[in-house]
N, C-alpha and C positions, 0 to 999 in steps of 0.2 A: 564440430568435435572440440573437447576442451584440451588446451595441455595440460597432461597430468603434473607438469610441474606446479603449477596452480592450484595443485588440490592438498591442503595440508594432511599431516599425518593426523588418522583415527577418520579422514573424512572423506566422503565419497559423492560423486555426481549422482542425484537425480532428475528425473526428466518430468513427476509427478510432483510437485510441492503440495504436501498432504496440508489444508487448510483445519485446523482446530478449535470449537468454538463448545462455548457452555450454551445449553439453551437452544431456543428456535432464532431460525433468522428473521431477522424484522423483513418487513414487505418494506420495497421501496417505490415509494409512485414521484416519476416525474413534476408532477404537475403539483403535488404535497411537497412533497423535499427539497428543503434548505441546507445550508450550510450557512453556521454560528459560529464566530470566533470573537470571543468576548475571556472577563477576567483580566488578565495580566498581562495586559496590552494597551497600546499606547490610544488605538483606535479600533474599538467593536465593527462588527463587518456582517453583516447580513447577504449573503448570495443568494438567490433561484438555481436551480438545476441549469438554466441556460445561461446565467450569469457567470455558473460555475465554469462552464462547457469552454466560454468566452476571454477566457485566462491564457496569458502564454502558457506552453510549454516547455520542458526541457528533456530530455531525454538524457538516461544516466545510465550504463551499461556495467554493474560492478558484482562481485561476488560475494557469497553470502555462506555463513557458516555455522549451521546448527551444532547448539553443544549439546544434540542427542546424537550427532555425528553424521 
């Protein structure tokens, strides 16, 4: 349960976060997909799906506020 102190005026809790997209989803295959991070960087980076997997993590618990409300 959230405290509704938490929740600014005009905004409300949901429990569904409605996902919004133009278009079809691209297919994703394991064994195809990368991750590229290039451009405006000190150092280009090329990951595998298991290289990606292989990355710390962090875990970040914070609130979010849509300005459709």
């Amino acid at each position: 349960m959230v405290d509704k102190s938490r929740i600014p005026p005009a905004q409300r809790q949901v429990q569904d976060f409605p996902i919004l997209h133009i278009g079809d989803i691209p297919k994703f295959d394991v064994k195809t997909s990368d991750l590229r991070i290039e451009g405006m960087v000190n150092n280009s980076l090329l990951l595998t799906w298991e290289e990606f997997l292989k990355l710390p993590r962090n875990i970040s618990i914070n609130d979010f506020h849509c300005v459709t409300g």
